[in-house]
KOLLUM-15666 format. One record per residue (C-alpha): x, y, z; residue number from 0; residue in three letters. Coordinates in steps of 0.5 Angstrom, whole numbers, plus 500, padded with zeros to 3 digits. Each point is the difference from the previous one (the first is absolute). Layout:
<rs>
  east  north   up    k    r
     X      Y    Z  NUM  ALA
...
</rs>
This chain:
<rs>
  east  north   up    k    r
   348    185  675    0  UNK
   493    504  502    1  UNK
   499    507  501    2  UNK
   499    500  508    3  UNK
   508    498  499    4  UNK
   502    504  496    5  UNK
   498    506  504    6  UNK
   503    498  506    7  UNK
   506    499  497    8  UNK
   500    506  496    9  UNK
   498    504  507   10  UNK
   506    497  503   11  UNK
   505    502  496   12  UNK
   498    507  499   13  UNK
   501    501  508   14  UNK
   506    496  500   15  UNK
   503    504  495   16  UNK
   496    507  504   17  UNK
   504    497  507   18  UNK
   507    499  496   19  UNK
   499    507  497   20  UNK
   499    504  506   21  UNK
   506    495  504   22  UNK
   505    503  494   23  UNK
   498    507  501   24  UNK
   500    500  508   25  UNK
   507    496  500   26  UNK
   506    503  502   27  UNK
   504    506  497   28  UNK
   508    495  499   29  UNK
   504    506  502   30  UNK
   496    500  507   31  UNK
   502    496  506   32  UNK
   496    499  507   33  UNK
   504    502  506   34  UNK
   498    499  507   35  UNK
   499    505  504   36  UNK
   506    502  504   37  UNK
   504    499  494   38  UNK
   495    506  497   39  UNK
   502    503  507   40  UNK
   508    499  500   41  UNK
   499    503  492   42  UNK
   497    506  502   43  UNK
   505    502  506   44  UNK
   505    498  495   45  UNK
   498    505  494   46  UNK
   498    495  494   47  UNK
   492    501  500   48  UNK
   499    507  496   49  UNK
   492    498  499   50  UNK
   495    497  505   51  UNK
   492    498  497   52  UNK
   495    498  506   53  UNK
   494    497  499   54  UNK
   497    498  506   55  UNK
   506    495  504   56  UNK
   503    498  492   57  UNK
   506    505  500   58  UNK
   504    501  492   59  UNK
   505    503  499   60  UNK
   507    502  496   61  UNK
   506    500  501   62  UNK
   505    505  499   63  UNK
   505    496  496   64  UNK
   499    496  493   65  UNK
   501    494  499   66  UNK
   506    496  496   67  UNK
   494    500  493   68  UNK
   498    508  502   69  UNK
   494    499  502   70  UNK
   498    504  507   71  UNK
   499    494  505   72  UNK
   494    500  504   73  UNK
   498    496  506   74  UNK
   493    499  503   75  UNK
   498    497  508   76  UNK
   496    500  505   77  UNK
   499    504  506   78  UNK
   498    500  507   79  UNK
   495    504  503   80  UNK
   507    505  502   81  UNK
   497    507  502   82  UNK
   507    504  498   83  UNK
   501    497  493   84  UNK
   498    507  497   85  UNK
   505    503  505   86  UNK
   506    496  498   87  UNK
   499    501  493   88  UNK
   498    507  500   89  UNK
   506    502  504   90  UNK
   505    495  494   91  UNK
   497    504  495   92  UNK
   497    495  497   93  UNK
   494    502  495   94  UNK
   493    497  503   95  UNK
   495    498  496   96  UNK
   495    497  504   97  UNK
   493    497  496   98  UNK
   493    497  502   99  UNK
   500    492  501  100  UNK
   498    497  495  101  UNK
   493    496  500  102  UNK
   498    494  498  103  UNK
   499    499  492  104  UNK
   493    498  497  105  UNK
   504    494  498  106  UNK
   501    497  506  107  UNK
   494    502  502  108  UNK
   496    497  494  109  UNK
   505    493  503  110  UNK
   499    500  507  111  UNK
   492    499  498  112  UNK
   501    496  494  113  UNK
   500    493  504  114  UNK
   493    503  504  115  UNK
   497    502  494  116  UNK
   502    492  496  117  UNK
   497    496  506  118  UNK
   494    505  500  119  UNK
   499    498  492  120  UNK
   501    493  501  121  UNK
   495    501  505  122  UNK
   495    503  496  123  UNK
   502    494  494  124  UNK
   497    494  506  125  UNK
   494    504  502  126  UNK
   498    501  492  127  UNK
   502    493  497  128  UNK
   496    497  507  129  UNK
   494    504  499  130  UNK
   499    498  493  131  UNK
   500    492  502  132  UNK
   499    495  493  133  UNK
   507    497  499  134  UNK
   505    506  503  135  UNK
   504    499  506  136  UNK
   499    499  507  137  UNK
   494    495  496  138  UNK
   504    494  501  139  UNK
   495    496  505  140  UNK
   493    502  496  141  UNK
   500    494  495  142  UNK
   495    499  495  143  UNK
   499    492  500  144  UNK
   493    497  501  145  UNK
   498    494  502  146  UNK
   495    496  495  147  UNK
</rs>
């Protein structure tokens, strides 16, 4: 197996081991659910929501009770543009902790470029092995036959 090989196959495990490790650690938490909205809503008139994180439209939260393993039970959604969401949770005593959006990682970022920059580099690869000429690629019709 030649050097070029070698490389490539080692590069590639290092960012599936990257991507397996980043998408372990991103997973989610076992004791949290995700509820939709209007269950979140019927759970906050009905008391059971104790907590409340808001970041951007993703709500978290916890709820009052323990779970059967005594853990708290979270929960997570997603929420509408609804203007008196704030209101509803303040006038439940709810405690409100609202955050910034999060923003893309580098990760993603560095992904969602890495197929422009493989095409680029293959490109470049092309343009030099035609620039060279001799027996490279793309040389295939210039055959050095004579006739005698």
């Amino acid at each position: 197996m030649n050097t070029l090989l070698k490389n490539i196959a080692f590069w590639t495990l290092i960012i599936l081991a990257v991507l397996f490790f980043y998408k372990f650690l991103s997973a989610n938490r076992p004791d949290q659910v995700e509820i939709s909205f209007s269950q979140f809503m019927a759970d906050i008139e009905a008391g059971r929501v104790t907590k409340v994180t808001i970041t951007g439209n993703e709500i978290g939260g916890e709820y009052g009770q323990t779970g059967p393993d005594g853990l708290q039970k979270r929960f997570t959604n997603y929420a509408p543009d609804y203007d008196d969401l704030v209101k509803d949770l303040r006038k439940s005593n709810i405690t409100i902790d609202a955050r910034k959006p999060k923003e893309s990682t580098y990760l993603v970022t560095i992904l969602s470029w890495l197929p422009m920059l493989v095409l680029i580099g293959i490109w470049i690869f092309f343009m030099r092995q035609m620039q060279s000429g001799g027996n490279k690629a793309l040389s295939f019709g210039k055959s050095k036959a004579r006739l005698s």
